[in-house]
C-alpha positions as CSV (number, residue, x, y, z in Angstrom):
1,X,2.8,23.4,48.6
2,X,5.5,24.4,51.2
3,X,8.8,23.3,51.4
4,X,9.1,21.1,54.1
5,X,13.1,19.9,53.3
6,X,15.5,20.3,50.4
7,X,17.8,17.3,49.1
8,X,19.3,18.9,45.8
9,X,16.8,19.0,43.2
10,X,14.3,17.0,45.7
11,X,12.2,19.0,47.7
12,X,9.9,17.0,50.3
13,X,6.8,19.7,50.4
14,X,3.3,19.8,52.5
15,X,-0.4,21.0,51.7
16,X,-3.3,20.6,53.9
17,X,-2.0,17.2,55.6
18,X,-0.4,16.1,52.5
19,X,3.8,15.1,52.0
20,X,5.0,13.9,48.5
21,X,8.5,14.8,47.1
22,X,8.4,17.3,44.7
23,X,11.4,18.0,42.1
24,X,13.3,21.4,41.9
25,X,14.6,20.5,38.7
26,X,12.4,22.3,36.5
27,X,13.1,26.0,38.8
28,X,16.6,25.2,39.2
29,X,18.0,28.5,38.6
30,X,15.9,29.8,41.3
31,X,16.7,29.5,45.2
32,X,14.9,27.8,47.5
33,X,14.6,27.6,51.3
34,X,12.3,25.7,53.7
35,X,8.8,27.2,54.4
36,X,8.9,28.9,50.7
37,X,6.0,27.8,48.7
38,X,6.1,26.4,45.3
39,X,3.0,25.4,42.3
40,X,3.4,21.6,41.7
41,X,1.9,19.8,38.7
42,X,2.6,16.1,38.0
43,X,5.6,16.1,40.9
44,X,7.4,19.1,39.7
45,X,7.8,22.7,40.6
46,X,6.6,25.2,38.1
47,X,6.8,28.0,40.2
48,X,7.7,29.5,43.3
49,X,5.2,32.0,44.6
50,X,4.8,33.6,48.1
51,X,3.3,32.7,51.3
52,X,0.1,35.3,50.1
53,X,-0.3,33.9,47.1
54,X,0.0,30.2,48.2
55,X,-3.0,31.0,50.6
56,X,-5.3,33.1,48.0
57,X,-5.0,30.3,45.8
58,X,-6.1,27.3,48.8
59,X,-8.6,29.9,49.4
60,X,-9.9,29.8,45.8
61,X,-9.7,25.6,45.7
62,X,-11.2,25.2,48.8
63,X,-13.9,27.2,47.4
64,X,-14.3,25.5,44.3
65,X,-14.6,22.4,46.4
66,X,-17.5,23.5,49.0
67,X,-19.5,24.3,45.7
68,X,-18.6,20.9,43.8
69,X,-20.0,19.3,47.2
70,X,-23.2,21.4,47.4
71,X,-24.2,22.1,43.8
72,X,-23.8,25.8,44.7
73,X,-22.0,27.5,41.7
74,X,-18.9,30.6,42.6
75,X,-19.6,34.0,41.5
């Protein structure tokens, strides 16, 4: 997700369409700015990653989900 706005350890963060508020609290000895991109699971930040890697791993997902909706299996 990328960082949207930062409120100490609260970042408000947006994916394909999609705001939630996401804690920093996890990553707080790293430094964050808006537009840096950050792994969320279950509302926290496990890690911050760059903008390259935040769009080869949408790439992958949204793969995974074009063959979950046609049956066609990825190589």
């Amino acid at each position: 997700m990328q960082i949207k706005r930062i409120d100490g350890f609260t970042a408000t963060c947006e994916a394909k369409g999609v705001t939630r508020d996401v804690s920093l609290f996890m990553l707080q000895h790293e430094t964050f700015a808006e537009n840096d991109f950050v792994v969320v699971h279950l509302g926290y930040a496990i890690q911050k990653v760059g903008a390259d890697e935040a769009a080869a791993a949408w790439e992958v997902y949204d793969e995974m989900l074009a063959a979950s909706t046609t049956g066609t299996p990825t190589s």
